[in-house]
N, C-alpha and C positions, 0 to 999 in steps of 0.2 A: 926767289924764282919768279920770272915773269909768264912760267906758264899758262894755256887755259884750263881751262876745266871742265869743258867740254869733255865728252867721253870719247874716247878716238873711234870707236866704233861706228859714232854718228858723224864721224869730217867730211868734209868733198877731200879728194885728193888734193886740192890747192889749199885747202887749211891745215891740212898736215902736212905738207910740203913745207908750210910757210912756219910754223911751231917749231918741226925739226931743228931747220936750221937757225930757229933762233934756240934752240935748247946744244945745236952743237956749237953755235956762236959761246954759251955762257960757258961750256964746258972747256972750249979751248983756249978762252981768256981766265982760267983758274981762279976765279973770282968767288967761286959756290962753294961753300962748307961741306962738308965730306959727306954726310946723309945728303945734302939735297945733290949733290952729284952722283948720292946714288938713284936716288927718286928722278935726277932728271933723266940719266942715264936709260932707264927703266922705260918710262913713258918714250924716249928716242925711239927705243927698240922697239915698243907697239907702235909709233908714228911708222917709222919706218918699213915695218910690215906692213900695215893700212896703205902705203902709197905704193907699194910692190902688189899688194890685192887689188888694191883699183886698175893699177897699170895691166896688170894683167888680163882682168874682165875686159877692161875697153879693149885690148887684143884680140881676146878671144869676138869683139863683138866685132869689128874690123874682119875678121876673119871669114866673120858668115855671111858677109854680104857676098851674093853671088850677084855678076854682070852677065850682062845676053849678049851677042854678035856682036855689038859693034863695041859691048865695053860702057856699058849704059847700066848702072844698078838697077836690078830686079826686086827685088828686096833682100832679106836675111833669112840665112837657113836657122833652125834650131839647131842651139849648141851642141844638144845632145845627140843630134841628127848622126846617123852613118858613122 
């Protein structure tokens, strides 16, 4: 397995982006031994998650920017706001 080893906990959403699909690249070339298909299998599904939690935050931060009059960013509300 050419996985890292990094903890997915700590990736930017573009390192687990880029891991993923190389862990779904190995898996859909059937080339991995059955435990490490399940170990990669396993880490996918944390990458996975991790890039669906970042995508999400960055939404939620999208979100609270509030614009004035003409459509000009004011800043950001707090997420927890309202």
């Amino acid at each position: 397995m050419s996985e890292t080893q990094t903890p997915v906990e700590e990736m930017s959403f573009e390192q687990a982006m880029a891991e993923l699909e190389r862990a779904v690249d190995q898996l859909e070339r059937g080339d991995v031994a059955l435990d490490d298909s399940i170990a990669l299998y396993e880490r996918g599904a944390a990458l996975k998650k991790r890039c669906e939690d970042e995508l999400k935050r960055a939404e939620e931060k999208v979100a609270a920017i509030t614009l004035d009059a003409s459509g000009t960013p004011t800043g950001t509300q707090p997420l927890d706001a309202g």
